[in-house]
C-alpha positions, 0 to 999 in steps of 0.5 A: 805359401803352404800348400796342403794336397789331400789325397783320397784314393781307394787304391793309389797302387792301382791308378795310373794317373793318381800315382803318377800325379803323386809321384810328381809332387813329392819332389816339391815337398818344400812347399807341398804337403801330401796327406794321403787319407787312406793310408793315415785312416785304413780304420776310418777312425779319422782325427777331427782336430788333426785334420782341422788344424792341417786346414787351418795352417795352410794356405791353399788346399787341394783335394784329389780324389777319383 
């Protein structure tokens, strides 16, 4: 099963938990993607089909946000 976790933080620099948490899953990258929408989309010019296709070819979904 393929795992998208959504990442949606202002400043994951600055968080303490959110980084952390991140930090974490980045070492099950084989069965976890990370999709960080600040850093993909700093100009909020946000690519409709790509993330509808990322929705599409995974299994669970995970948002994180603050």
């Amino acid at each position: 099963m393929k795992t998208l976790v959504i990442l949606a933080h202002p400043d994951m620099e600055s968080s303490r938990v959110n980084r952390r948490w991140k930090e974490e899953l980045l070492q099950y990258t084989d069965n976890i993607a990370l999709h960080e929408l600040y850093t993909t989309y700093p100009d909020w010019k946000i690519d409709v089909s790509r993330e509808q296709e990322l929705l599409e070819t995974h299994d669970h979904i995970m948002l994180q946000f603050p």
